[in-house]
C-alpha positions in Angstrom: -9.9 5.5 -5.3 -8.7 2.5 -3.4 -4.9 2.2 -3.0 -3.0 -1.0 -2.7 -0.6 -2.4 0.1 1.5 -5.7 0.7 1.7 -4.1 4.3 -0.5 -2.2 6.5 1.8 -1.3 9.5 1.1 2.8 10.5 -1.5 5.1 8.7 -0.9 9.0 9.4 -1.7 11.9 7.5 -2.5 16.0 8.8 -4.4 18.2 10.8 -4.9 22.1 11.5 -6.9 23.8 13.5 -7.0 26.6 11.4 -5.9 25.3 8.1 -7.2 28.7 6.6 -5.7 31.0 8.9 -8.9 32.6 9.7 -8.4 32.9 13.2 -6.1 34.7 15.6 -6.5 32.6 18.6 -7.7 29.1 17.9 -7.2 26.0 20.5 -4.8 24.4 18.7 -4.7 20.1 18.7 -3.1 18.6 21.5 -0.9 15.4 21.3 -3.4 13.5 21.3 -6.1 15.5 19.6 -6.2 13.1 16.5 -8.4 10.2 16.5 -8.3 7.4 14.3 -11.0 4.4 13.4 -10.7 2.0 11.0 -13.6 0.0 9.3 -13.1 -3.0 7.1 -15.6 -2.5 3.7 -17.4 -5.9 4.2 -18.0 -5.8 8.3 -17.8 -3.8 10.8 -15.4 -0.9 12.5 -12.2 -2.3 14.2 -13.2 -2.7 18.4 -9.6 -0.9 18.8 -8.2 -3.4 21.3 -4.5 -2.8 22.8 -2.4 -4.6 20.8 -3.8 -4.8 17.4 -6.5 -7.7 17.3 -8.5 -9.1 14.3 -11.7 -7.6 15.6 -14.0 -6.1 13.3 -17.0 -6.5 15.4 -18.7 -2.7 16.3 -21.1 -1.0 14.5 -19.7 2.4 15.5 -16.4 3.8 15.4 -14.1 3.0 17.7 -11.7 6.0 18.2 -7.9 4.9 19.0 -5.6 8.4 19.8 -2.7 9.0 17.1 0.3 10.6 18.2 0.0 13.9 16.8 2.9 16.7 15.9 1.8 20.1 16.4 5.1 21.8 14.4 4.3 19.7 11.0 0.9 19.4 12.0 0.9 15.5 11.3 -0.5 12.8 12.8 0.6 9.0 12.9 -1.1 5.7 14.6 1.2 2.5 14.7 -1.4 -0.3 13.0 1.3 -3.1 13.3 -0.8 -4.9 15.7 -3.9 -5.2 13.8 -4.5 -8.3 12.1 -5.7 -7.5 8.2 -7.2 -10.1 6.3 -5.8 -10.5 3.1 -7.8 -9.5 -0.6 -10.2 -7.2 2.0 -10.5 -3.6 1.5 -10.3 -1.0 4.6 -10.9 2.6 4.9 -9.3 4.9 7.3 -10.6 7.5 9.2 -9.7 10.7 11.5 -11.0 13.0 13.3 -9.7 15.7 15.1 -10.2 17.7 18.3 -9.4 20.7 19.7 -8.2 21.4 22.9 -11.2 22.8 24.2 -13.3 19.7 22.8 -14.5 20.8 19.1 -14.7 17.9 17.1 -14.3 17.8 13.4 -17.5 15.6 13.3 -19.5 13.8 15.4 -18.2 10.8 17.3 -20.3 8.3 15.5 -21.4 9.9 12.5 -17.9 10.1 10.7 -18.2 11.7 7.2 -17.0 8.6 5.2 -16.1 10.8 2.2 -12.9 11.7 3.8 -11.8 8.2 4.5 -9.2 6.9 2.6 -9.2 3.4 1.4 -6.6 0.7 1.1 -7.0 -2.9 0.0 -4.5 -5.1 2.1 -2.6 -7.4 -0.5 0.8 -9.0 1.4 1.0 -11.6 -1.5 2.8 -11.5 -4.8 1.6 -12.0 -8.4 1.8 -15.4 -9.8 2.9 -15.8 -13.9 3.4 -18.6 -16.3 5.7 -18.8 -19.4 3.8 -20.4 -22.1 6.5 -19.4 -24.9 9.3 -20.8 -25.1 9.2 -23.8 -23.4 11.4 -24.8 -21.2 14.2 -27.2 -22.5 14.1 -26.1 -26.1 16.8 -24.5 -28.2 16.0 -21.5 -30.2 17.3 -19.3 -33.0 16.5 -15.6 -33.3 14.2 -16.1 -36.1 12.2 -18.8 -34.0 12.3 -16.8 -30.6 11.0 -13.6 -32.0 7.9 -13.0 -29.4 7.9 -14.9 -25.5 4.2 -15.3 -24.2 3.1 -15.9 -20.8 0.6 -14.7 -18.4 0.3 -13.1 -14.7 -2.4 -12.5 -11.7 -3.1 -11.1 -9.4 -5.6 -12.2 -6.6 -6.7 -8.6 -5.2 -4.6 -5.8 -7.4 -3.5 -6.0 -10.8 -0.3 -6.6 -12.2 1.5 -3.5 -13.1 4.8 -4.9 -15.0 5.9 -8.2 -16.0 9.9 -8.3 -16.6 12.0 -11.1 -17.9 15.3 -12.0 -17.8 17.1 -14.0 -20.0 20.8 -15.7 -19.4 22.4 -17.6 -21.7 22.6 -21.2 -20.6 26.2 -22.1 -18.8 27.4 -18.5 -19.0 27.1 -15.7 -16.6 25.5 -13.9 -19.8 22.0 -11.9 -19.2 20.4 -10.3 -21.6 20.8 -6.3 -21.5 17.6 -5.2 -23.4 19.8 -4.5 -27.2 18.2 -6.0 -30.5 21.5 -5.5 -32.0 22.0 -8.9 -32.5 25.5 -8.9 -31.5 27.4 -9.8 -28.5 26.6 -6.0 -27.4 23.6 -7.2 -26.0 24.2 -9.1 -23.2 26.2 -7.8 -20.0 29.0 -10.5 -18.7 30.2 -8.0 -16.3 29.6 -8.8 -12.3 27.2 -5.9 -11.0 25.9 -4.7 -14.4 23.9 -8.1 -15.2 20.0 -6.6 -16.7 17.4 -7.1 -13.9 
């Protein structure tokens, strides 16, 4: 599935030349032995210019080097310089090498299937109260359900919290439905949030 993130800034992940332990002498990966490309859904493949850029103008892969870490056997590539677009979905591809030049796949026929996929979404939700409206006093019996809405341009909204603080106090609301003064926190530091 396609995973969400307000920030795209380094993508990393693993790689073994033997994850099996099959073989008694393999080549190992050298520091640079992990190769990343990165395609955005709706163009093309990222052109991989120094720096980042907003390119997304090849048909093929264009293979940037991650730093790879033969102990833990993972792999990083700093992506703070690439320009995402916003409400766009990217996958992320790599492909190894050994050090005698065996290549996971070839160089532009990546399998796709092992790409992972992240939508880029740097802005928040936006909500509405619709109940109560603002400016209006309320009794318990009259404020038994608040009503609103939230959205989400490119992810959905997981959790809508509210917080409610009794008007001229520094009173919030603690979550209780005892109906007493037990529910709400006066106390600097322990205010519900």
């Amino acid at each position: 599935g396609t995973g969400y993130s307000k920030a795209i800034t380094s993508v990393g992940g693993t790689a073994d030349d033997d994850a099996g332990n099959s073989y008694s002498n393999e080549a190992g990966i050298s520091a640079s032995g992990v190769k990343v490309a990165i395609k955005r859904v709706d163009a093309n493949w990222w052109n991989g210019a120094t720096g980042g850029g907003t390119a997304f103008d090849q048909a093929n892969p264009v293979w940037v080097d991650a730093v790879y870490n033969a102990g833990d056997k993972s792999w990083s590539y700093d992506a703070s310089g690439i320009v995402f677009v916003s409400s766009k979905t990217y996958q992320v591809i790599s492909r190894a090498v050994d050090q005698v030049g065996n290549s996971e796949y070839p160089v532009n026929s990546p399998v796709m299937g092992q790409a992972k996929s992240v939508a880029y979404d740097p802005f928040p939700p936006s909500k509405g109260i619709t109940f109560p409206v603002d400016v209006s006093y309320y009794n318990a019996a009259t404020l038994s359900n608040m009503t609103g809405s939230s959205t989400d341009t490119v992810s959905s909204v997981e959790t809508v919290w509210i917080r409610l603080k009794v008007q001229g106090a520094q009173s919030y609301w603690n979550g209780g439905n005892s109906g007493t003064i037990a529910d709400w926190d006066t106390a600097a530091g322990t205010k519900y949030g």
